[in-house]
C-alpha positions in Angstrom: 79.9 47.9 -6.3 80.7 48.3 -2.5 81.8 44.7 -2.0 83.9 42.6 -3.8 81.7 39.5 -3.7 78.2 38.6 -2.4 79.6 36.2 0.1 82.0 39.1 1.6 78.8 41.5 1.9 76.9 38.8 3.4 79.5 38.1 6.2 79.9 41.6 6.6 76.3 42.2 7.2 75.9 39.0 9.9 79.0 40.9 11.9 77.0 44.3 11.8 73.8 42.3 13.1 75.8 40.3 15.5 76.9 43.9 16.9 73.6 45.1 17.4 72.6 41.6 19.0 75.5 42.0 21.4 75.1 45.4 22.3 71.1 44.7 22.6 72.1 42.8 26.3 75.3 45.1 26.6 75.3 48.5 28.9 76.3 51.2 25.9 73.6 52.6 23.7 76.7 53.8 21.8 77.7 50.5 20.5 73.8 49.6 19.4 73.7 52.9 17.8 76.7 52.7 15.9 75.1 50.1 14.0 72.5 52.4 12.8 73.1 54.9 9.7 72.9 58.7 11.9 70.0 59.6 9.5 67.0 61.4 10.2 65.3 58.6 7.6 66.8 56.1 9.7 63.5 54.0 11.5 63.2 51.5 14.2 59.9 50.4 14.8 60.3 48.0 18.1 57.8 45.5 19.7 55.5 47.7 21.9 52.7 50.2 20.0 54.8 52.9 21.5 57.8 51.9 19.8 58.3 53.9 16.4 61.2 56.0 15.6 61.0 57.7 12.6 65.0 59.5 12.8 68.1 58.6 14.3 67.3 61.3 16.4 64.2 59.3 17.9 65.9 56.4 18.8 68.8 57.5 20.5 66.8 57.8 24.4 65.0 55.1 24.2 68.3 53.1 23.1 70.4 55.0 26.0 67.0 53.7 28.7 67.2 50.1 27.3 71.5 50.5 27.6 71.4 51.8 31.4 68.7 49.6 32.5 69.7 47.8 36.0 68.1 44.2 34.9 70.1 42.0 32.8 69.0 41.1 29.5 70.5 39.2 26.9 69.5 37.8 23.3 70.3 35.1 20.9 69.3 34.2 17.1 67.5 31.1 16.5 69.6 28.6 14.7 70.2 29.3 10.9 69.3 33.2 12.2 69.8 35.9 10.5 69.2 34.8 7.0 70.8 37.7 4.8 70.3 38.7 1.3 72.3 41.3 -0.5 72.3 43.0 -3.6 74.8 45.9 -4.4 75.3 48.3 -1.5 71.4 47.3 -0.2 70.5 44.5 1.7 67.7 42.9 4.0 67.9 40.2 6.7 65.3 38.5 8.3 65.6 36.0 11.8 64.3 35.2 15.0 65.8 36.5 17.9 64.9 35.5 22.0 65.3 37.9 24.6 65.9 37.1 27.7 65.1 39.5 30.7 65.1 39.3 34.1 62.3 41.4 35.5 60.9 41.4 39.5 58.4 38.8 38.8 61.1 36.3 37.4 62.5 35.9 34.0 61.0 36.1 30.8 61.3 34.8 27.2 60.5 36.3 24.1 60.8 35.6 20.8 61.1 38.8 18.3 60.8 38.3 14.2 63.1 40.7 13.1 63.8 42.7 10.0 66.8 44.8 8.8 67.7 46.9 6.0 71.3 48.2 5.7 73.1 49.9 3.3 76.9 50.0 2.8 78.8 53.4 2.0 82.4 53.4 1.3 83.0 55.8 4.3 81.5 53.5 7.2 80.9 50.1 5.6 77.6 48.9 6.3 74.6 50.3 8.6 71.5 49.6 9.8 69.0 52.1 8.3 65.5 50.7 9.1 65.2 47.4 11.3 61.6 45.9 12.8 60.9 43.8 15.8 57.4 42.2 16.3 56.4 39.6 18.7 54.6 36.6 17.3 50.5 36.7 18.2 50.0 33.3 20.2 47.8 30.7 18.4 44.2 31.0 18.5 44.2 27.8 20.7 45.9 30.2 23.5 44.1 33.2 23.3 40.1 33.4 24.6 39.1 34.4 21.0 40.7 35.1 17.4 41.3 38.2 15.4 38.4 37.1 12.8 35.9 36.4 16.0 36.6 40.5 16.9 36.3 41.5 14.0 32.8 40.0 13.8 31.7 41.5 17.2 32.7 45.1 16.4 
C-alpha cells in the first residue's frame, strides 16, 4: 500500500491539488507541471474545444503561455472543494474551482468543475495523471434556446 492510512493519502492528495491551484495564478509553469506525472499517458483536457493534451509532452506550452501571461489571474475552490476519494495508490477528486482574470475589457469570473486522477509512486509521492476542467452551460432561462430545441432544428 503507498500510504499508511486513507486519511494520510487524502491530505496528501488536497496538498498536491492545492499546488496546482496555486501555481494555476502563479508565473512558473514548472511548479503546475510538477504536479503532473511526466507521462506521455498523462492528459489534460482544459475548458476551451482546443484544449486537449493527450502527453505530458502536449501540455507543457500551453502551461509555460498560461505561466508567462502578463494579466493576473488567480483561482479558488468552492467551499467543501476538492472532495477526494482514494483507494490504494489511485485516487480521484472532484470540486469547483473560480478563476479570476483580469482581461482589457475588465475582470472576469468563471467557475470550472474539475476532475483529477493521481496516482502515488514511492519515488515521487503522488501526481496528477489525467485532470478535466469544463465550464458549466448557463441555464436554458439564459441562453436564447436549449440543447434539445437544436437538436430538433438540425
Amino acid at each position: 500500500m503507498a500510504h499508511t492510512s486513507d486519511s494520510v493519502a487524502v491530505d496528501q492528495v488536497r496538498e498536491l491539488l492545492e499546488r496546482l491551484r496555486v501555481s494555476f495564478g502563479g508565473d512558473s509553469a514548472a511548479e503546475i507541471l510538477a504536479c503532473y506525472e511526466p507521462e506521455e499517458s498523462s492528459t489534460v483536457i482544459g475548458t476551451d474545444k482546443r484544449e486537449y493534451w493527450l502527453g505530458f509532452s502536449t501540455f507543457s506550452t500551453p502551461f509555460n503561455a498560461m505561466a508567462t501571461s502578463p494579466d493576473p489571474s488567480s483561482y479558488v475552490w468552492a467551499e467543501g472543494d476538492p472532495q477526494i476519494e482514494v483507494r490504494g495508490d489511485m485516487g480521484w477528486a472532484i470540486g469547483v474551482m473560480t478563476g479570476t482574470y483580469h482581461t482589457p475589457n475588465g475582470v472576469l469570473s468563471m467557475d470550472m468543475r474539475t476532475s483529477h486522477v493521481v496516482r502515488h509512486d514511492a519515488e515521487h509521492g503522488w501526481r496528477i495523471v489525467h485532470s478535466h476542467f469544463s465550464v458549466p452551460v448557463p441555464p436554458e432561462d439564459e441562453i436564447a434556446y436549449g440543447l434539445d430545441e437544436e437538436l430538433a432544428t438540425n
